[in-house]
N, C-alpha and C positions, 0 to 999 in steps of 0.2 A: 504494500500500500504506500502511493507517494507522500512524502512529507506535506505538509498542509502550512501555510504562512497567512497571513491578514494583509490585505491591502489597501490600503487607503486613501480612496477618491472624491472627487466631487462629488457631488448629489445630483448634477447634471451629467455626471459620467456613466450612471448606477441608472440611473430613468431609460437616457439611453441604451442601456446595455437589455435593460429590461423592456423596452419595445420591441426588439429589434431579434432575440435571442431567439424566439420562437419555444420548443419542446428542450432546447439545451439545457443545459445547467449556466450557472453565471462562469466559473471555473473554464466549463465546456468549449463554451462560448470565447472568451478570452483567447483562449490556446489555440481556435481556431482562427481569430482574425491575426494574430500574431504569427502564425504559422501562413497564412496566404498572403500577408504582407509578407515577412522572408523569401516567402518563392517569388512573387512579386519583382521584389527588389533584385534580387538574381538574375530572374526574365530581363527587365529593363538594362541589365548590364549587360547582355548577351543583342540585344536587340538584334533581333530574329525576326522584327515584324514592323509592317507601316502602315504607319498611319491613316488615316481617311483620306487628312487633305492628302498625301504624298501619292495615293494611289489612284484618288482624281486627276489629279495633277499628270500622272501617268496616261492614264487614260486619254486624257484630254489629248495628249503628245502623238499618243499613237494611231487616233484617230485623226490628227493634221497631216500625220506620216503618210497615212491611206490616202488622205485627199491628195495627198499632194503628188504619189503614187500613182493613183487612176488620174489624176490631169497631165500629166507627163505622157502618160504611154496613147490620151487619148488625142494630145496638141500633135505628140512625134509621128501618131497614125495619119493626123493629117498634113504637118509638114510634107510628109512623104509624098502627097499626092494619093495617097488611097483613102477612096471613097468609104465615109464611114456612113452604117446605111441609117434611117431615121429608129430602129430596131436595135442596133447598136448603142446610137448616141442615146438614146431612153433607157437601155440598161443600165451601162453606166452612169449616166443621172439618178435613176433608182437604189443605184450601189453607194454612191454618194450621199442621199437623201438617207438611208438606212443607215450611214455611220454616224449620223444627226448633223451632218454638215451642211448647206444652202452649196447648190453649184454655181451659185453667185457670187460665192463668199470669196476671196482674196483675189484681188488684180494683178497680174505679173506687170 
């Protein structure tokens, strides 16, 4: 059986320990926010993982990549002199309109 100690908190520390604990014990309870903070603070030292904004931000990057991507190969189609048919030029509009970009969107 673990040794047992007294701890002494606030009354505002005890209120919320007691809302919040659910079916634990106060003890229970304690060791377990203590113990997911430790892992916690580990995680963050290791950072293994991003953010929201980092992976919008991402996101956002790679879908200017695509745009930028299908407007290339659709201007180089037509530099070339080949005929792109009105069937073509509307997929690729729809391929563009799906990555949430306007095919209006940036002027070279």
């Amino acid at each position: 059986m673990p040794e047992k100690r007294m701890l002494i908190v606030d009354a505002d520390v005890v209120r919320k320990i007691d809302e919040n604990r659910g079916d634990m014990s106060v003890s229970d309870f304690i060791t377990f926010l203590i113990d997911s903070q430790l892992k916690e603070g580990a995680n963050a030292q290791s950072n293994d993982h991003v953010t929201k904004e980092e992976f919008r931000q991402f996101e956002e990057g790679i879908r200017e990549l695509l745009r930028n991507f299908l407007e290339f190969f659709l201007s180089y189609g037509l530099e070339l002199g080949k005929q792109q048919t009105d069937k073509e030029l509307d997929k690729l509009s729809q391929k563009l309109r799906a990555l949430g970009i306007s095919t209006r969107g940036k002027s070279h």
